[in-house]
N, C-alpha and C positions, 0 to 999 in steps of 0.2 A: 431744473437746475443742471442735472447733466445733458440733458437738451441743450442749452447756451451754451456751454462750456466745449461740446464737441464738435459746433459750429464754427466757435470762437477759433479752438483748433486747426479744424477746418483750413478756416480763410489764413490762418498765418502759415500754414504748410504749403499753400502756390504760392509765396514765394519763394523764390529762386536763391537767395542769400541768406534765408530764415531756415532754408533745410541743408542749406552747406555746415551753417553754426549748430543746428541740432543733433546732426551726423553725426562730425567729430565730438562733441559734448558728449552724446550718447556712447560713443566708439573707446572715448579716453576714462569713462566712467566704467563699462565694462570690464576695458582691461584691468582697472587697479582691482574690481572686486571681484574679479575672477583670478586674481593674483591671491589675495588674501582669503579668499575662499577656500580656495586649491590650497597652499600652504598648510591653513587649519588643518583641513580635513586629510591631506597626507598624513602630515606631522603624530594627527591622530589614529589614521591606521596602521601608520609603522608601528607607533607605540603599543593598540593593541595588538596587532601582530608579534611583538617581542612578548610582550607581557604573557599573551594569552599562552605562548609556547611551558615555557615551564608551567603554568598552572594546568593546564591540559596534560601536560606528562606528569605533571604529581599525585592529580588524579587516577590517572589510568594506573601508576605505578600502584595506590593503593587499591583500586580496583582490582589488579590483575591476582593480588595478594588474596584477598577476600573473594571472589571468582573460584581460585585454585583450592581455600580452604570449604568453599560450599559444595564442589563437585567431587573433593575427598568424601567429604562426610556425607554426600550421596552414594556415593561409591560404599560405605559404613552403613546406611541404612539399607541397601539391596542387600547387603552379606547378611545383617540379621533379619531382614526377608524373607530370604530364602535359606536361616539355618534350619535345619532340623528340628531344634527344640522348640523355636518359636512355632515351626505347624506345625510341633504338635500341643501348645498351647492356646494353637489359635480352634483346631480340631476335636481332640478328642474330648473324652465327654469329663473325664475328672481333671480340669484346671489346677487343682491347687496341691498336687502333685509334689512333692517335697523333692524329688531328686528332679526332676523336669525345672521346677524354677531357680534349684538350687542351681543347677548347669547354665539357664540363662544366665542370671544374676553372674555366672563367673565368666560367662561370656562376653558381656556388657563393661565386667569391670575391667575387663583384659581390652576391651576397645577404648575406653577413656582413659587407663593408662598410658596406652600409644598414640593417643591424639590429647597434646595438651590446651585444643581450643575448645573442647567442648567438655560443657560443663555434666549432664545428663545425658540419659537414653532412656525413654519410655516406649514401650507396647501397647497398645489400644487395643480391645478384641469391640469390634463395635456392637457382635450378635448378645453379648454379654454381659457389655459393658465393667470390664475389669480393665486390668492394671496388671502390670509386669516390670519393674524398671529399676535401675542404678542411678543413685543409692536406697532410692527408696524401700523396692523390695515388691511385694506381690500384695493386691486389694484385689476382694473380690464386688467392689462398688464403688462407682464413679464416686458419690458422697463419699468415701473414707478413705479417698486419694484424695492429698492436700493440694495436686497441680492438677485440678480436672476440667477446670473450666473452658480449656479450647476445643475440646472434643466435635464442638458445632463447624469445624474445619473441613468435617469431611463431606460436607453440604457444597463447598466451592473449587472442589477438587476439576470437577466437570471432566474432562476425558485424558487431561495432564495423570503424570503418576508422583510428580514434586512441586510442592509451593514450598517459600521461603518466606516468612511473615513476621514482623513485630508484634507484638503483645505485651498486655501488663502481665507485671511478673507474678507469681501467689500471691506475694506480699502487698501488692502495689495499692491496693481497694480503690472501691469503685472511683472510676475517672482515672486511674493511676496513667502514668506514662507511659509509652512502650519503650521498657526499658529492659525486656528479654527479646530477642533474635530467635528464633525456631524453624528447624528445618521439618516437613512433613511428609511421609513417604508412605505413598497407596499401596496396602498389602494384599493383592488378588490371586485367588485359590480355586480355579476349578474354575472362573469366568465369576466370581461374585468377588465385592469388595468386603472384606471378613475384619480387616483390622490394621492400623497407624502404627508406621513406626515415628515418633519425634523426637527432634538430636535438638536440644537446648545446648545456644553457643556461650560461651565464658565473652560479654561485649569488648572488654578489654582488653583482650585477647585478640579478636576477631577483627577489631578496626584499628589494634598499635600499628600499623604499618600504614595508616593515612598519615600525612604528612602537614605538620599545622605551622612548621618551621613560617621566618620575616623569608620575603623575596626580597632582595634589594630595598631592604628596610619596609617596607609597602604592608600595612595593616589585610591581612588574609583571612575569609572566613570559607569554614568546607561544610558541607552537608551532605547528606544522603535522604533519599525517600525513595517511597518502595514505592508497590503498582499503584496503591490508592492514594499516593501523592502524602502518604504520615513522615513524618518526621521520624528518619533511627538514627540518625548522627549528626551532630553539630559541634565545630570545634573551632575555634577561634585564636588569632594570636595578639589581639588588642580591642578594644572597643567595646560596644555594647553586644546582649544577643541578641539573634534576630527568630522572629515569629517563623512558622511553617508554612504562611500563608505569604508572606514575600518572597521566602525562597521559590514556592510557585508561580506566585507572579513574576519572578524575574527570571524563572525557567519559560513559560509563559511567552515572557517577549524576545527570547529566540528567535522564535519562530522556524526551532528547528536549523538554525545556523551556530556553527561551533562556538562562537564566543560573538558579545555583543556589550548592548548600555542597557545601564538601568540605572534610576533615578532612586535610594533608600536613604528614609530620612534627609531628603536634601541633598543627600551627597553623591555624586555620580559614579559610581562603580562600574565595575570590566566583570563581563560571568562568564564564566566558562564550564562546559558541561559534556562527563561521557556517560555513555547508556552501558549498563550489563547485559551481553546476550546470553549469561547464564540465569542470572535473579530478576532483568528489566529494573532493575534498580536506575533509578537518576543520579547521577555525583554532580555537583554543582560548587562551584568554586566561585567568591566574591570579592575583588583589588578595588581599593579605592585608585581611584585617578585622578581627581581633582591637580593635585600637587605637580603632574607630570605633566597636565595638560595647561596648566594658569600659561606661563609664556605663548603658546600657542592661539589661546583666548586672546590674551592681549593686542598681538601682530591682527590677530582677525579685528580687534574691533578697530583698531587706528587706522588700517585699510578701509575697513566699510564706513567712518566718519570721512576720511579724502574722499572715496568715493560720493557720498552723497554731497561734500561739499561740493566736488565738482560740477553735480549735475545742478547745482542751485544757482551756480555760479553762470553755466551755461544757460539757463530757463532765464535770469537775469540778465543777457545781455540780447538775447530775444524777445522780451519785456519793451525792453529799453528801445532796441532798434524795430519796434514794429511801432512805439508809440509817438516818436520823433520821425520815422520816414515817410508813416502814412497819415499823417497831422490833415495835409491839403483833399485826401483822398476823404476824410471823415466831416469835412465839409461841406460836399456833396449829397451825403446826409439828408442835408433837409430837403434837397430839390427831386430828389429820387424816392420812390417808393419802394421799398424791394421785397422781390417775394418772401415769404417765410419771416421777415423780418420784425414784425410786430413779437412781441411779447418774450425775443429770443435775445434782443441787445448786441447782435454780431456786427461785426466791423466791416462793409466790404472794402474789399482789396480794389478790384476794376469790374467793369461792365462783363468783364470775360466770364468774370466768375459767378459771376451772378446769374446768367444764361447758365453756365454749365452745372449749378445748384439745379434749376428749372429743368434740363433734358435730364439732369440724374433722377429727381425725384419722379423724373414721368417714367422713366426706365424702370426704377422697383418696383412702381406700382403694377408696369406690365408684364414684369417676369414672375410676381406675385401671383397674379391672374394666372400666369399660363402654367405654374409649380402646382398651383393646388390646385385646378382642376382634374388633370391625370389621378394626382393623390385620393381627391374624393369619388373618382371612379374607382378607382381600386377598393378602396374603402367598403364603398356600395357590394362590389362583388363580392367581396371577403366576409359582408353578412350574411347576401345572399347563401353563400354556401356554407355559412353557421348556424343557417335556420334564423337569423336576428329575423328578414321581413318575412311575414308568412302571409298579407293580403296580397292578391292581386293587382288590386286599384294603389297602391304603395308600391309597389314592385313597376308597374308600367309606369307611375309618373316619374319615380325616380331616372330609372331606364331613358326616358325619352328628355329628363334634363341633361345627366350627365354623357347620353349616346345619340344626342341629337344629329349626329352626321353620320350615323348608321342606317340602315336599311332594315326592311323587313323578310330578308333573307334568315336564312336558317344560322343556327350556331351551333358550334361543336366546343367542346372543351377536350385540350391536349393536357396530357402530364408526363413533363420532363423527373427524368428520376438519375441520380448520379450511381454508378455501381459500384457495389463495395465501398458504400460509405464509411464504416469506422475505418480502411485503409486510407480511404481519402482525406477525412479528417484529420488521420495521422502525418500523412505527407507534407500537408500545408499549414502552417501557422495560421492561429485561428484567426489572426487581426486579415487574415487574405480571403476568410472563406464567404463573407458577404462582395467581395471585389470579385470572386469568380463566380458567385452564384449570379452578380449582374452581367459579367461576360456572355454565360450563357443566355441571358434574359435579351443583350445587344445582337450577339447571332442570331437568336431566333428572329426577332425584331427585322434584322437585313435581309436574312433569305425569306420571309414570308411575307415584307411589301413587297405592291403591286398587284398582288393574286388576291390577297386575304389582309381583313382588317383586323385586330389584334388587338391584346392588351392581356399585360401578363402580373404573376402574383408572385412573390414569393411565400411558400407553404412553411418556411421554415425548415434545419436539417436538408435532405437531400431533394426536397421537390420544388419545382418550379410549375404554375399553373398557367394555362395560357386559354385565354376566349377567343375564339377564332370568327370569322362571316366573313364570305366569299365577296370581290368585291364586282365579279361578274355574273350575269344570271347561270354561270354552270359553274359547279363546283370543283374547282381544281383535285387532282389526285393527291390528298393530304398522306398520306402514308409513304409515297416517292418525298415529298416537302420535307416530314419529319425526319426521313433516312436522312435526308442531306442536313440537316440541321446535327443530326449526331455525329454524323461524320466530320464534318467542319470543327466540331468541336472538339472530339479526339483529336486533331492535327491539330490546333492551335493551341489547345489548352491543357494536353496530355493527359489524359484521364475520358473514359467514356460515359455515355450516358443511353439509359432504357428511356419508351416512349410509350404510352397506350393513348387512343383517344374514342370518345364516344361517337353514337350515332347523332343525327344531326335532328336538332330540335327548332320547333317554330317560333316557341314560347319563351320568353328569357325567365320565366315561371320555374322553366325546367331544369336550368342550370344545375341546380343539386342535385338531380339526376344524373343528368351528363360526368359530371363530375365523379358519381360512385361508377358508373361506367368505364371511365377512362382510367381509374385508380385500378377495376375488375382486370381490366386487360393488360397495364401494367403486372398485375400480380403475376401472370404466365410468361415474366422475365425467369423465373423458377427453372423452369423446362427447355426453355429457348435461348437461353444465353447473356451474356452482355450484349450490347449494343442493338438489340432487338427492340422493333417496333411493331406493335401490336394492337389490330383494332377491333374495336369492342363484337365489331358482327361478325367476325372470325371464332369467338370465342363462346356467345351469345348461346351456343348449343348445344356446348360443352356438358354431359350429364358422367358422375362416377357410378361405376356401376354398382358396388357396395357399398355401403357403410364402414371403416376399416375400424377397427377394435386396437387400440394402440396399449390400453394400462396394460397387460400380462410384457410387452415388453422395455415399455419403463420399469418394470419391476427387475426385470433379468436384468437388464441394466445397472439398476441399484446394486444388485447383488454381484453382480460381476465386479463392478466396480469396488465395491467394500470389501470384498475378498482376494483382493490385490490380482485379479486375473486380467493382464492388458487382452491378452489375443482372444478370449471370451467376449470381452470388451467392445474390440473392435468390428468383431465377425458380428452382435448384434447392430450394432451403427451401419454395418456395410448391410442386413437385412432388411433394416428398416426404411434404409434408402429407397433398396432396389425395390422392395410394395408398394412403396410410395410413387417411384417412376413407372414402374408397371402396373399399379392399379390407375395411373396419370389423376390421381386425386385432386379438387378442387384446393389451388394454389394456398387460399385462405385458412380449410383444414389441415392441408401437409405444413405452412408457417405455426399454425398454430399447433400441433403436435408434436412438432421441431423444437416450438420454445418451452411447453413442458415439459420436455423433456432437458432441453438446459436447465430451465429452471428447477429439476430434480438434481442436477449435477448440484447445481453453485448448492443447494440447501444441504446436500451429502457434505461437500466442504466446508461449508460454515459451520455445518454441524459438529465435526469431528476431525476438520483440518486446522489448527488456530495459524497456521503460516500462509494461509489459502487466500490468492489475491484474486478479489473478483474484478472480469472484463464487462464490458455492456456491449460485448456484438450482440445479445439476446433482443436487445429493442431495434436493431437494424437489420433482425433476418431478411425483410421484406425485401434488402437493397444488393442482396445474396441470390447465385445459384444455388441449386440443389447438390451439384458436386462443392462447392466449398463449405455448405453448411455441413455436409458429410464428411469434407476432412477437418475440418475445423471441432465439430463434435466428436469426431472418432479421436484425435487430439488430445482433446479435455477427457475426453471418460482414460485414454489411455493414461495421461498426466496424474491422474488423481489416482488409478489405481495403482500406479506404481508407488506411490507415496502411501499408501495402504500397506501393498507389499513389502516396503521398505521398514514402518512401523514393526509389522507381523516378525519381521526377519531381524529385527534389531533385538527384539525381546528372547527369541531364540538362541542368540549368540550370547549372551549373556547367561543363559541356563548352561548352556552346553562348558562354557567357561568355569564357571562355577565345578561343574560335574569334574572336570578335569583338576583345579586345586583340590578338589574334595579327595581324588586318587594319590596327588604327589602326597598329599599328608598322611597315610593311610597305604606306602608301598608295602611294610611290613605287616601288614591286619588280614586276617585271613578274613576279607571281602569278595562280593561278586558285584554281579549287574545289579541286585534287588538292592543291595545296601546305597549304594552309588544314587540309584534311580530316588530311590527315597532320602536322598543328601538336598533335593531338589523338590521334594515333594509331589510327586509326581509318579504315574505307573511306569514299569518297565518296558512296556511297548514304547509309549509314549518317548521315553528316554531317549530309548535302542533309534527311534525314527529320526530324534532330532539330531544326536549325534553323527548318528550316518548321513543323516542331509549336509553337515555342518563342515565335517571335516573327511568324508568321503571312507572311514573309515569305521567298524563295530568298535563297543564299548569297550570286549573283551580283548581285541586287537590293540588295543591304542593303550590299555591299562598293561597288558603283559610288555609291550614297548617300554615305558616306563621303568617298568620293575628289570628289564635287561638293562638297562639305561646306566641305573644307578648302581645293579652290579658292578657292571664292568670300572665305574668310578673306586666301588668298597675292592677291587680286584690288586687296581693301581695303587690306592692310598692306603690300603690298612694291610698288615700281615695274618690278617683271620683267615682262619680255616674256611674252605670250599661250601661245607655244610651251615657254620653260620653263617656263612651271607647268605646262602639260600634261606635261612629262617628271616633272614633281617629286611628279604625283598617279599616274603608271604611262598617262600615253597617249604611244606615239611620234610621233603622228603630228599636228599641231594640228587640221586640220580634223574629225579623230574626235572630237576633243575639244570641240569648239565644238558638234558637232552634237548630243553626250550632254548637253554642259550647256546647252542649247535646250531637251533633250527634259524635263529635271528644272527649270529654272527660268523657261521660257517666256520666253528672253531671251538675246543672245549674251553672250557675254564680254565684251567691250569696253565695250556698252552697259550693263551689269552695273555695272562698275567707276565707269564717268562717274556713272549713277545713283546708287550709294551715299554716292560722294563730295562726290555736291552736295550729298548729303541730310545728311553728316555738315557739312557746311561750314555750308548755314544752318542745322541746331541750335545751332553752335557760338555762332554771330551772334546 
């Protein structure tokens, strides 16, 4: 049936008035539906384009609210951290301590009185499994803490120090909703995880600032979902509610685009959706459209009804005028036999056509013939060197059908190899990278008739294979051949290419040999460069003289790297190299110790990097020198330790910070360094290191700064005596005092005061 039918077509397409009518018919049909196409589909992106704007900023607007309350209240749970009383609830050995929990408990309460979103504060000791928290008070057992049940939390922490997670609340029983928010904060002491801080939010509190208001009247639905895709908020401003599991599905169909369609219940909705890069929280916003879009519908359908009227209208008068003008021609009919014509029903036109049916179908048939034979040669070879034929009597007959104009000269196999492939593949869009792997396959092809009979493969990725035989009894100088073939190719095609090829075989038996040969020689692109061609009896004798021993420095490595040291780093990368180019190692061992050694990298990252974006030059070493694999790996170890270093250093700033509020509160308290250092929990060496790293200043320096500081403020503002402020900054004694603050502001105290004050007196004037 579709046989007649594209015949039929056929014959009414030569003529000459039947494709003028079909033109325009076809030409006046596309423009109405590409009028009313276009229309729709504007109409529709303006709309959501408008739409999507405010629901995207109402989003973000409650996002940004909830965002700031989550990193306050982390901010809340490092302060009780690292108070004091909490290590020493987490530490010493009598917990239940009456004045120790009493101090937490007032500590606790004095933080949820100043944060009115959070509802609780709880302490986990995990070695002990107790309890410490507001309001509840002190347990010394998971079972006689009424809120114990999330404690399994700290199984999913992995190398984060904050998760943010929904749970049922105590009350909720089992299956309850997650209808408590909790923030979780990893408590480590000495290099061990000892104990949870968790901040339970007031929800109410915590999400009044999403925004559930009508848009321009328009039915709104918001949600939120955390990392495992749960449901923590849903709020609506008409309609029904919606399940958890369409909200993902119609996150889902995104696909990672700001706003989009989705089909719920029927009704075609506008989503729009922003990510938290504090929580990774989803917000998802749902408008119907139906209502905005019906006009829009319409114009499209009344357009594509013209439209197909058109074309019917046209198809009908080509009908018409093929069946009326060729009336006399289908009469002939009976006196003519025509080719193809039995059981097809076609109409001929003239004798023309009927001959030019006849040369066409003899034409497919022989360009049919002459497409698959090439094809099934290749075919043939691409087993051969996948091990498919392994008899000889299979291998020769096949050989001598599909290479019957070959000879029994010898064969070589070439391999083109492109350099720097994951840069190549970068350069060029991937719909061109089979268009230049045949460019090269047509160069080769040109400069190597004449001399040598051919036929090439592609390997896939960067290689190109190629079976050579000489077509004279002496073998051309194939290495001069392959130079020019790369060379040509660089200039035409802007990008180079490496060459290895083997020694020359009788047997087409041997192929698969040839083939590990010409890949062997290839491999010593490593040491010799780009554009380097290389033959396999050059290399064929190549012996290393040791065995080289690589694990001791993959491990320095590791350790380099995880200890944020870049220039340790790099000075092993730049060692390992240089053994590798001075031992001149077998190309196949130095790739292969190269890429375990990347692939130490990326697992260090995955392991303990979660922002860690992995690259795949690791499976393209082979298409690599030895200097790029060495800056490109000195690189990544460098990159990763600094993000180590960066970690190490972040947590640092943060003690040292601490250490500092813990002085201003505390000018007046007759303290030192021990007090300080243990504000932090931590030794006073320890302290002393990090502060002087931090702020290039001692403890004792930066604390006596301080306490001159606020002198000189109690100097200007209050009329007290010289000796109490020196009591009010921590000196007992005035004349200490006088003489520290000589030494820090080249000026007594007294003379201090007069001076300020006159100076404030005539600005005043």
């Amino acid at each position: 049936m579709m046989a007649k039918a594209s015949n039929w077509l056929q014959y009414i397409w030569a003529d000459r008035q039947t494709r003028l009518v079909s033109v325009l018919t076809v030409f006046v049909s596309l423009v109405i539906l590409a009028v009313g196409v276009t229309s729709y589909y504007t109409s529709k992106s303006v709309l959501q384009s408008e739409l999507s704007k405010p629901q995207y900023q109402s989003l973000r607007i409650g996002m940004n609210y909830i965002d700031k309350y989550i990193q306050e209240s982390n901010y809340t749970a490092i302060k009780v951290a690292l108070h004091s009383n909490v290590y020493h609830f987490l530490t010493m050995e009598d917990q239940s301590s009456y004045n120790n929990v009493q101090q937490i408990y007032l500590f606790l309460k004095t933080l949820l009185d100043n944060s009115p979103y959070i509802e609780s504060i709880y302490i986990y000791d995990r070695v002990r499994e107790s309890f410490v928290g507001y309001p509840q008070g002190f347990s010394s057992r998971a079972d006689t803490f009424k809120d114990s049940a999330w404690v399994n939390v700290a199984d999913k922490f992995g190398e984060r120090l904050m998760l943010v997670s929904g749970r049922p609340a105590p009350d909720a029983g089992e299956g309850g909703r997650l209808d408590q928010i909790t923030l979780f904060r990893k408590v480590v002491i000495q290099g061990e995880f000892r104990g949870i801080v968790a901040i339970n939010f007031k929800d109410d509190l915590l999400f009044a600032n999403m925004q559930t208001g009508d848009t321009s009247g328009l039915e709104r639905k918001q949600f939120i979902l955390d990392q495992e895709g749960k449901l923590l908020y849903a709020a609506t401003s008409g309609g029904n509610g919606v399940e958890a599991a369409a909200v993902r599905e119609a996150l889902s169909a995104l696909n990672g685009e700001p706003f989009g369609d989705y089909v719920l219940d029927g009704e075609l909705m506008l989503v729009s959706h922003a990510r938290s890069p504090v929580t990774e929280w989803e917000y998802v916003s749902l408008v119907s459209q139906e209502d905005l879009l019906g006009r829009s519908k319409t114009i499209r359908n009344v357009l594509l009804a013209v439209s197909l009227a058109a074309l019917l209208l046209g198809a009908s008068a080509i009908v018409c005028t093929y069946s009326v003008a060729l009336t006399p021609v289908r009469r002939m009919r009976k006196m003519l036999t025509t080719y193809g014509q039995e059981g097809t029903g076609a109409e001929p036109v003239d004798l023309e056509n009927i001959t030019r049916k006849l040369l066409r179908d003899h034409e497919k048939l022989s360009r049919l013939i002459r497409q698959t034979m090439p094809e099934a040669s290749s075919k043939f070879v691409h087993d051969m060197f996948a091990g498919n034929l392994v008899t000889k009597k299979e291998i020769a007959e096949k050989w001598n059908s599909y290479f019957a104009e070959w000879t029994d000269a010898p064969l070589t196999v070439a391999v083109l190899s492109i350099d720097r492939y994951p840069e190549w593949a970068g350069r060029f869009p991937e719909r061109d990278h089979v268009l230049l792997k045949f460019a090269i396959t047509n160069i080769a092809a040109e400069l190597l008739s004449g001399e040598w009979r051919s036929i090439s493969l592609d390997r896939g990725a960067d290689q190109t294979v190629i079976v050579l035989q000489p077509v004279a009894d002496k073998q051309p100088a194939l290495a001069k051949k392959l130079a020019e073939i790369v060379e040509v190719a660089e200039r035409l095609l802007n990008f180079s290419l490496s060459a290895g090829f083997s020694l020359s075989h009788a047997d087409p038996g041997k192929l698969k040999l040839a083939l590990h040969e010409a890949e062997n020689a290839l491999g010593y692109r490593l040491y010799r460069g780009y554009g380097s061609v290389t033959a396999y009896e050059d290399v064929a004798g190549h012996e290393m003289p040791e065995t080289p021993a690589g694990d001791a420095a993959l491990e320095d490595l590791a350790s380099a790297v995880e200890a944020g040291a870049e220039e340790r780093a790099q000075r092993i990368v730049e060692r390992v190299i240089g053994e590798i180019r001075e031992g001149y190692w077998y190309p196949s061992a130095a790739l292969s110790f190269l890429g375990a050694a990347k692939a130490k990298l990326s697992r260090i990252a995955r392991g303990k990097e979660a922002g860690w974006e992995e690259d795949d030059w690791q499976r393209t070493l082979h298409t690599l020198n030895l200097d790029d694999i060495g800056s490109k790996l000195t690189d990544e170890a460098k990159a990763l330790a600094r993000r180590f270093g960066n970690l190490i250093q972040s947590k640092e700033f943060i003690m040292v910070q601490h250490m500092i509020d813990y002085m201003k509160k505390h000018l007046g308290d007759n303290i030192g360094v021990q007090e300080i250092a243990a504000s932090i929990g931590v030794s006073v060496s320890l302290a002393s290191q990090l502060f002087k790293q931090e702020t290039n200043e001692t403890i004792h320096e930066y604390f006596t700064k301080l306490r001159i500081e606020r002198a000189g403020e109690l100097l200007i503002a209050t009329s007290s005596k010289i000796s109490d402020i020196a009591l009010m900054v921590g000196y007992q004694h005035e004349n200490s005092f006088i003489r520290v603050f000589r030494k820090y502001k080249d000026i007594t105290p007294g003379k201090y005061r007069e001076l300020m004050r006159n100076h404030d007196s005539s600005f005043k004037s």
